[in-house]
N, C-alpha and C positions, 0 to 999 in steps of 0.2 A: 594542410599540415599546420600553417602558422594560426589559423583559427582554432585547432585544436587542442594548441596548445598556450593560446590564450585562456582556451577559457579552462582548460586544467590548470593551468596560473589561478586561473581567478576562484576557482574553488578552492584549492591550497591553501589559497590565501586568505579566505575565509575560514577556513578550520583554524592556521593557525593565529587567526586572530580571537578567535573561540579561545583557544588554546592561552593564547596572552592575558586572556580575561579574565581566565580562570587563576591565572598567576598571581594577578592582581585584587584579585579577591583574597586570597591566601594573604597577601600582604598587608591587608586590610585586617584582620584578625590576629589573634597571639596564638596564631599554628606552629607548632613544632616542637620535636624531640631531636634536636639539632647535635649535629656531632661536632666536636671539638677542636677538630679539624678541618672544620667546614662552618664555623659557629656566621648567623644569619646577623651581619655587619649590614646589610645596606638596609633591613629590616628595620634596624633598631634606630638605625642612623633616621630615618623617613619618618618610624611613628612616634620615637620617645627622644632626637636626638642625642643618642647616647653610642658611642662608637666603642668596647669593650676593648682595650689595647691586648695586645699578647700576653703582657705578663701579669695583665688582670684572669686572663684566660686560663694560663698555666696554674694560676695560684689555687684558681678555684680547681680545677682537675687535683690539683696533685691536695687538696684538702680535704676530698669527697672521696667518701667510702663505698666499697660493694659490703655485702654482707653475702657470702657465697649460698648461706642458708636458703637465704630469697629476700632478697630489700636493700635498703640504702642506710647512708650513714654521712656523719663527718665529724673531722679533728675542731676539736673547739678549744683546747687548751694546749700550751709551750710541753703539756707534762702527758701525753699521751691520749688525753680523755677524747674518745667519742659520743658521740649522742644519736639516736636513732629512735622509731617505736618500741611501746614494750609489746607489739604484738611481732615484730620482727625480732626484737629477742627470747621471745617467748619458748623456741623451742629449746635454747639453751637456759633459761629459766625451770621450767618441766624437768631438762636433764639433771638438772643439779638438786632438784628437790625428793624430798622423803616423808616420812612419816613423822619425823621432829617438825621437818619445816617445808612449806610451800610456800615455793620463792613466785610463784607463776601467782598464786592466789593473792597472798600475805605481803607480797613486796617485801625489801631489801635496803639498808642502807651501811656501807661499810668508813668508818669517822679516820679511819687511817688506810694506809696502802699496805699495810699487813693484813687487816679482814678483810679487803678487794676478794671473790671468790672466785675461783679459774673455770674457766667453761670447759666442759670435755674436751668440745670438737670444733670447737665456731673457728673457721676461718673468714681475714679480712682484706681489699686485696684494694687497692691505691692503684690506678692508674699510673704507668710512667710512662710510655709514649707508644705513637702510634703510626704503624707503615703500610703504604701500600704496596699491596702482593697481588694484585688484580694477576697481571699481564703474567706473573709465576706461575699460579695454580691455572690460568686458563692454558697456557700453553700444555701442559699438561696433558688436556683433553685432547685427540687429534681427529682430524676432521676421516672420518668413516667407523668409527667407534661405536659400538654399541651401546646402547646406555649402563648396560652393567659392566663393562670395560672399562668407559666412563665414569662410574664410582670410582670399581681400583683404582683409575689413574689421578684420579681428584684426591683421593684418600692420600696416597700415597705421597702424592707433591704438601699436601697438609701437615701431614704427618714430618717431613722433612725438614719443613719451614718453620714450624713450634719444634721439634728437637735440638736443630740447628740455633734458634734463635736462645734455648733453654741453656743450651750448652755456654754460650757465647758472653750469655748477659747473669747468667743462676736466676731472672725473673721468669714469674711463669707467662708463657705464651702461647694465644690463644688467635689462633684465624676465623675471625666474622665472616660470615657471612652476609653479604648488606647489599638495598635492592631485592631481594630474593635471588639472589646468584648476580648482578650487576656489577657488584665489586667487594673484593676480599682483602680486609684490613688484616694487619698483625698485630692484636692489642697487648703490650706487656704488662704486666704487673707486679708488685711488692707483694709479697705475702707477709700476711699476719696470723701468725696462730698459738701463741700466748697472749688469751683474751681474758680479762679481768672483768667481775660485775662489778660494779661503783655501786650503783643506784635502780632500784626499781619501784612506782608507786605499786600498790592494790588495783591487779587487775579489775576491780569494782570502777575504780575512778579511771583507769588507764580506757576503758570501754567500757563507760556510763552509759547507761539505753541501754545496754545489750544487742539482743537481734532488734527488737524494736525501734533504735534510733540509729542503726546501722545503715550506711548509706544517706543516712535522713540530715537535714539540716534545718533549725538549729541545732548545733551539737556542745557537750560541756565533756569533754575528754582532756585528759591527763596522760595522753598515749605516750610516754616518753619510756628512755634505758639509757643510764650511760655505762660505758663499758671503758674499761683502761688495756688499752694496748703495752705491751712488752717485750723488750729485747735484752737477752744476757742475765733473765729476771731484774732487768731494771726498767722502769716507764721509759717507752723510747724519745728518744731526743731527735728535733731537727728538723721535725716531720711539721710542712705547713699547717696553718690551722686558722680555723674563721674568728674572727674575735665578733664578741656580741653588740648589738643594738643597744643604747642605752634609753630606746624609744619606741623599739618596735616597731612592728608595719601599721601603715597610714592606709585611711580611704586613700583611695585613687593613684598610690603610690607605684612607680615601677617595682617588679620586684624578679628574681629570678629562682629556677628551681636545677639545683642541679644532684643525678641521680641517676639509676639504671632503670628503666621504664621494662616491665618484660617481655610483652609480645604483643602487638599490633597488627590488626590484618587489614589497616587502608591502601595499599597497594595491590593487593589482591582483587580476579579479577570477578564478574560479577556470576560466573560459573562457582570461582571456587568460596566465594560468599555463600551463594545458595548451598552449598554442600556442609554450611555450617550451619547454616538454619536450619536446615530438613533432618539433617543425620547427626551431625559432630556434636550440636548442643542439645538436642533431645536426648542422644546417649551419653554425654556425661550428666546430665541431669538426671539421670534414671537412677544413674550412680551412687550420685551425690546424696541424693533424698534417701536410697536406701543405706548409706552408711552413716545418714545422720540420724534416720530412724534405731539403727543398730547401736551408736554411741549413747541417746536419750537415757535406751530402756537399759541399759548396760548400767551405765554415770548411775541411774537414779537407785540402784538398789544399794547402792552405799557411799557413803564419802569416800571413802580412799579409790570405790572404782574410779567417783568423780576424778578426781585427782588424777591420776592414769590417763582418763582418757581428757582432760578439757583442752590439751592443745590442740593435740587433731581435733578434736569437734568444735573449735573455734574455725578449726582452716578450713573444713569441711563445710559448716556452715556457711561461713563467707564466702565460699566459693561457692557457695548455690545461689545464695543472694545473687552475688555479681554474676553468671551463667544468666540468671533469670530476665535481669537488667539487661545485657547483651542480646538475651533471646529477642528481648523485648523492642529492642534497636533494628534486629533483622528482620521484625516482623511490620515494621512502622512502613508502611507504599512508599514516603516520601523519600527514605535512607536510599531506597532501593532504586527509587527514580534517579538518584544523584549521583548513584554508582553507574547507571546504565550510559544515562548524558555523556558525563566525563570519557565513558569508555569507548562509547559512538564517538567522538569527536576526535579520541586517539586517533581511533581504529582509519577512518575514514583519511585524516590527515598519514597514516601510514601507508595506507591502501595507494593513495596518489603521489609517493614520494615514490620514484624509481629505486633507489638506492635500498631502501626498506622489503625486497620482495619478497628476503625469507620469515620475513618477521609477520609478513599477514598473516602465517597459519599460529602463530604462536600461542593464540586463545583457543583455538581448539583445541591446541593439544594438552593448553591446561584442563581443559572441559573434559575432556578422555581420561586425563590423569584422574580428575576428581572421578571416575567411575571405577578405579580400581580402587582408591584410596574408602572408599564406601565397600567394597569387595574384602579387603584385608582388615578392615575395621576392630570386628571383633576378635581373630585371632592377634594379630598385632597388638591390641591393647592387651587381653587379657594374658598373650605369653609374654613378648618384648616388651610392655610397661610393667610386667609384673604384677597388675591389677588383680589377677587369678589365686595369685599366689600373695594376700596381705601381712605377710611377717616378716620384722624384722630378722628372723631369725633367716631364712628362704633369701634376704636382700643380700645378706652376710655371705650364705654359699653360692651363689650366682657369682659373686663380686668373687670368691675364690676360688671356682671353678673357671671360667674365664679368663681369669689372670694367669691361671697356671697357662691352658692353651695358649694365650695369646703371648705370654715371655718368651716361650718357642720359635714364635716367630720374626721375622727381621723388624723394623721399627717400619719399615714404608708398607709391610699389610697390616697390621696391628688397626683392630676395630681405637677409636683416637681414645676413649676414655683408657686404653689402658697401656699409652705410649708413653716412652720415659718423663716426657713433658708433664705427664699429668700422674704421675705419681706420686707426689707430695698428698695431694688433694684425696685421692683415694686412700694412701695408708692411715691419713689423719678420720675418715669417717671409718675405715675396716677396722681399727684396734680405737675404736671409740669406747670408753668406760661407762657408756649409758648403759643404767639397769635396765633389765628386761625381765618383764613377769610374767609369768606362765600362764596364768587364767586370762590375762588380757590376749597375749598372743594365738591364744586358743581362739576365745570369740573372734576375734579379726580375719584368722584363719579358715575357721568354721563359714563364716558370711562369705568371703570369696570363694572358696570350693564349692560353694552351692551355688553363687554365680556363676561358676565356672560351665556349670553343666550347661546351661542356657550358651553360652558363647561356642563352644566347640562341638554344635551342631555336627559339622563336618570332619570329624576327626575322632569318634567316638571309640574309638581301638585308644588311642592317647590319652582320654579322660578314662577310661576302664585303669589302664597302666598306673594312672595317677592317684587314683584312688584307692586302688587295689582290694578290691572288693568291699571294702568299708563305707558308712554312712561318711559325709561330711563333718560331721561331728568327731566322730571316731577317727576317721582320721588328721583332723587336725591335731586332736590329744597323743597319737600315735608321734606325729613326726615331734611334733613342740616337746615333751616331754622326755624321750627318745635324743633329742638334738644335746650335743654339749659344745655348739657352737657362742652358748654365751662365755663361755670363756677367753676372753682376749689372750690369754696365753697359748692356746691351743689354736686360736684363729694365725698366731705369728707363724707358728709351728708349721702349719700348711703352708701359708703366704711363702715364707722363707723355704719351703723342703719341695715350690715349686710343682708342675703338672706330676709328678711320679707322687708324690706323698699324697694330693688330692685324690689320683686315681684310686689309690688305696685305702682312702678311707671308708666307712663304713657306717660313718653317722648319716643318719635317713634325709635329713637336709640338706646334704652333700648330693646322695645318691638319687633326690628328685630334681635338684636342679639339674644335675648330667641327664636326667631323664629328659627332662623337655627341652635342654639346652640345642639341640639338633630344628626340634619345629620352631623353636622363638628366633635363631639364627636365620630359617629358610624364610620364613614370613619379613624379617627384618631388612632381609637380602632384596625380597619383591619390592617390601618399602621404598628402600632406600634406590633402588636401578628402575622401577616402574613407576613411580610418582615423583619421588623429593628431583632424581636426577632429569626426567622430565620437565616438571616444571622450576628448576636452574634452570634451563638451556633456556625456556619459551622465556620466562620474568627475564632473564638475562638480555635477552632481544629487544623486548618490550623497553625494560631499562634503560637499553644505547638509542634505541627510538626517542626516547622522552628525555634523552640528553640533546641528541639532536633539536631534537626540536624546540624545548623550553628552557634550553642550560640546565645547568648543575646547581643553581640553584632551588634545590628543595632537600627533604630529608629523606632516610631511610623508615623504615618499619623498627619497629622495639628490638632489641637481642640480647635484652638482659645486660646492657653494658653502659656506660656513662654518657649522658645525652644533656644537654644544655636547654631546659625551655624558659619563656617569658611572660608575662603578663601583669595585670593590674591588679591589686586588691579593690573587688568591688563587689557589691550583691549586687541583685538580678529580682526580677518582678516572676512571681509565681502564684496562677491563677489570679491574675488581677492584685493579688498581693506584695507590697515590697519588703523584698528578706534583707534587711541592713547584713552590711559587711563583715561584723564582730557580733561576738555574743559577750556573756559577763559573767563575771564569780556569781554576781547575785541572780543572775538568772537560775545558775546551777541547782541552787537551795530552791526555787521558787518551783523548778521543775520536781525537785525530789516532793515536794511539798503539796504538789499540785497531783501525785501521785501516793500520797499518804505514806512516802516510803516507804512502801513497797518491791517487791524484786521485779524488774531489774533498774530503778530508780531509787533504790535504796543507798545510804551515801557510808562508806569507810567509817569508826568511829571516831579514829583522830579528823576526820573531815567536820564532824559534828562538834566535836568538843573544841574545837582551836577557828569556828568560824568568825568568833568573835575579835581575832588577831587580824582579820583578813580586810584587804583593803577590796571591796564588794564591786566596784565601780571598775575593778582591774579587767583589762578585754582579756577572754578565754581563748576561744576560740575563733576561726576568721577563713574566707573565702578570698581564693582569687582566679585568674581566669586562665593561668598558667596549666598547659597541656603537659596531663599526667596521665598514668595508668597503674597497673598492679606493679610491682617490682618499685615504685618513686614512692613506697611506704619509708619513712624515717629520713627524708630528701631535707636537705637545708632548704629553707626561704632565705632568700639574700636581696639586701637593696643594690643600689650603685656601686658602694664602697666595700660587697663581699661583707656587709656585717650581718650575721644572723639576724635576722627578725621574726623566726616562727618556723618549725617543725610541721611536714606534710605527714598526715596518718590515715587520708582516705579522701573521697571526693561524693560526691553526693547523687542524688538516684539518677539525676538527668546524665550525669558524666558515664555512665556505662555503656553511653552507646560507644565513647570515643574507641575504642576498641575499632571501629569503624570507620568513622568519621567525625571531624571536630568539629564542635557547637560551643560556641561563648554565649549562647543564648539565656541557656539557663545551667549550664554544663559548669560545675562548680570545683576544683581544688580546695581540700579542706586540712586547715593547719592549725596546731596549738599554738597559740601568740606566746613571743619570747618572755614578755611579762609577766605572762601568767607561770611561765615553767617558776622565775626568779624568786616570784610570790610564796609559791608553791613549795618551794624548795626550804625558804627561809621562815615559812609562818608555821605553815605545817608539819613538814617533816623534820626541822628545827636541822638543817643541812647546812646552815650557813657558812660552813666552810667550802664546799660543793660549786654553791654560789657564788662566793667571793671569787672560787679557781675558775667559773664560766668566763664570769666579769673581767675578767683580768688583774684583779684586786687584793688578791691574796698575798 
């Protein structure tokens, strides 16, 4: 007996020396998407001697912005002003343009706070603090529970906890989930939604290169938006805010990025990796490529189609870029070797800890999960994403069909998007003032119902009902034209007259969403009780494993929420090459030049005619090694002192594995240097009021 348990000792001991190793590797690198309440103090302390105190902490939280759209943000000035990408404002750009003016194209600039121009729908939402609810919602679940029990009662204690907390505080609140089920924060926030455009350059300059330098590094972009926040229609007051660099970021300087990163799958385990290589990124990619082939031939038979369509086929594009980047990470032997190690070395240290015995089977049961989650795929995406159905006009009556059901019911079964907590956020997008055109909504229409067929293989009584005898074509002209749900006064009318008035209605976009509304429910229901709730309980395990065993020192996965990372400004050697830090005004001209000016190297004309104002030598653009992802678009750069130093807008080709796992190797953050905005603002766009109010100088 005591030999046997010597030498189980000494195996133990050996994983979790493994296990230390690995720690210490982590430490070694500028790993992380760090939460705010967990911010990586003995980290910075070790590699940068730099110890962030609290109320350096707070300042920065409570100055950084979400942009509920999809992106990040922050206060830069005492008078409301934020600043972000102009491709994270882009959608609110798009909505506010016409046939006078394209604000998306043409850029924007308002010389007083009377032409500021109001965005339909953009909501903006500040951090204010953050609790742990772990031991609430898990009590919840009890132990012989089914897993779809298990939802209800998960739901239900969620739902509770944001109404209670909505009621309590008027912020909106929102329970994370973090770890993959390991622990459940209460994030609250400020809402904002009198949103003002300040400033936007020409998406020319905002995304120089186009596709072709997207992702790519050297880069000469002008990705900026600032937007002016508002309360009582007056600029709000009070509200933290970063004041500027008067030097901008340095070679080799510390710097930090704070911002909402959106999804991350490095905790995940090497089962449900493979099920993103094999299945999840070959079929959105199939996706992606045909609705960018659909926007191309669409855009190019006319400008104003263009116009309609260039913000989704910017997003669409970009997202197949990056999909491809990502595929490209899951297909690399080495990624995959270093998910297996880590996992072996869990697995193994968990297998020999007595305490741990429920937790050995926890990977398989992710493994299992992933085989239903491959099973549900196509109908789940194509009903419950709505993928099937691409009209805004179809988002509209879902969102009012549902709401009616779901007001019916008490707040603890209510599906969560349509609990009292999160009603702000949905009335603000259902009575959105964005125009909607007919021929567009047609094509978009037309292209998913004829996906559609391909997808519900299995359920061919539902696509018959759906289509109702009609071509794809035909019936998309049928419902869209047919539909008088673009009316925001008609959309209140239902909203407000509740499930009896929807019932009643009789517009054909109503009457399809109630159609499918029962299969997109039942498929959503296997979702959510056969996979998501599965693997919660197993990552949940896994989780308190890898506390035990490593501390709590490490981070979660991305969840779209405000996350703290670090790093260095520096370039990196690529193919024997070294890529300096910064790029330059003068480069920018050399590149358009070096491409005859040409699209998509062709430069704005105030760009041309005012290059002679410009200080050429001024850094543009610039790399650091700070851990980002999709969602950390429009993220401050910050040195020691919280002063901006540069705007993140995107990271470079080798960064797309990080999705997965992080590499400082060659894995690059890429930001507009603060200079260059100042430059930009004051030579070119002849903004110098703008500037002076960044500066603090006005």
């Amino acid at each position: 007996m005591m030999t046997s348990a010597i030498r189980h000792c000494s195996r133990l001991g050996i994983v979790l020396g493994l296990l230390a190793a690995a720690r210490c590797q982590l430490a070694s690198a500028d790993e992380g998407m760090w939460l705010f309440n967990r911010p990586p103090k003995q980290v910075l302390k070790e590699r940068y001697n730099f110890e962030p105190p609290k109320e350096w902490l707070d300042h920065v939280q409570r100055a950084s912005v979400r942009f509920n759209s999809g992106g990040s943000g922050s206060f830069i000035s005492a008078d409301g002003l934020v600043m972000t990408n102009h491709h994270v404002g882009a959608d609110a750009l798009q909505k506010m343009s016409d046939t006078k003016h394209n604000y998306l194209k043409e850029g924007f600039y308002a010389k007083s706070h009377d032409e500021e121009k109001k965005c339909l729908d953009l909501e903006l939402n500040v951090l204010d603090s953050i609790e742990d609810v772990t031991d609430r919602v898990n009590a919840a679940v009890k132990t012989g529970m089914s897993s779809e029990q298990a939802v209800v009662a998960r739901r239900a204690a969620i739902n509770e906890i944001e109404n209670e907390s909505k009621k309590k505080t008027g912020l909106r609140s929102d329970v994370i989930t973090l770890y993959q089920g390991g622990e459940y924060d209460l994030y609250r926030y400020k809402q904002y939604t009198d949103v003002r455009l300040v400033f936007a350059p020409e998406q020319q300059i905002a995304f120089y290169g186009g596709d072709p330098d997207n992702f790519e590094y050297p880069r000469y972009d002008l990705d900026c938006c600032f937007f002016r926040v508002y309360e009582n229609n007056k600029p709000v007051q009070g509200q933290e805010f970063f004041k500027w660099s008067a030097k901008g970021a340095a070679d080799n300087e510390l710097i930090f990025v704070s911002g909402n990163p959106g999804r991350t799958n490095r905790l995940d385990t090497v089962d449900a990796l493979r099920y993103q290589r094999d299945i999840s990124y070959p079929f959105s990619l199939n996706r992606l490529y045909n609705l960018e082939v659909l926007l191309t031939a669409w855009g190019a038979r006319s400008e104003e189609n263009a116009r309609r369509a260039r913000e989704t086929f910017f997003g669409v594009a970009n997202s197949r870029k990056a999909r491809d980047g990502g595929l490209a990470g899951l297909l690399d032997p080495a990624v995959f070797a270093q998910k297996r190690e880590s996992e072996k070395q869990l697995r193994t240290a968990v297998e020999h800890h007595s305490d741990m015995a429920a937790t050995v089977t926890a990977w398989d049961r992710i493994a299992e999960a992933q085989k239903v989650r491959a099973r549900l795929l196509h109908t789940y995406s194509s009903l419950e994403r709505g993928l099937g159905f691409d009209s805004t006009l179809f988002t509209i009556a879902r969102s009012l069909v549902r709401v009616g059901d779901e007001k019916a019911k008490p707040e603890r079964e209510r599906l969560r998007e349509y609990t009292d907590s999160h009603r702000s956020s949905l009335e603000l997008q259902l009575f959105s003032e964005e125009p909607l055109y007919a021929d567009y909504e047609i094509v978009k229409l037309t292209n998913s119902l004829t996906w559609l067929s391909s997808q519900l293989l299995g359920d061919r009584k539902l696509y018959r009902q759906i289509m109702g005898d009609k071509s794809p074509a035909d019936r998309a002209a049928e419902l869209v034209h047919n539909s008088k749900l673009d009316s925001v006064e008609l959309r209140k009318r239902l909203y407000e007259g509740g499930k009896t008035a929807v019932d009643a209605s009789s517009d054909p976009m109503i009457l399809l969403a109630r159609l499918v509304d029962p299969a997109s429910r039942a498929v959503r229901k296997q979702m959510e009780s056969q996979v998501d709730e599965v693997e919660r309980q197993a990552y949940g395990q896994i989780a308190k494993a890898k506390y035990e065993l490593e501390g709590k020192n490490t981070y979660p996965d991305a969840t779209f929420t405000l996350r703290l990372a670090f790093g260095t400004v520096k370039g990196y050697e690529e193919q024997g090459k070294h890529i300096p830090f910064e790029t330059h005004f003068a480069g920018l001209y050399d590149r358009a030049q070096e491409h005859h000016d040409k699209e998509p190297f062709d430069l704005p004309k105030r760009w041309v005619e005012r290059k002679y104002k410009l200080d050429l030598s001024t850094p543009f653009n610039f790399v650091c090694t700070a851990d980002i992802i999709g969602g950390n678009s429009g993220s401050p750069v910050i040195n020691k002192d919280a002063e901006i130093v540069g705007l993140i807008f995107d990271g470079n080709i080798q960064s797309l594995v990080l999705d997965f796992v992080y590499t400082d190797k060659e894995a690059r953050a890429v930001a507009v240097h603060s200079l260059a905005l100042t430059e930009a603002l004051r030579k070119v766009y002849e903004a110098g009021a703008l500037a002076d109010e960044i500066m603090g100088t006005h």
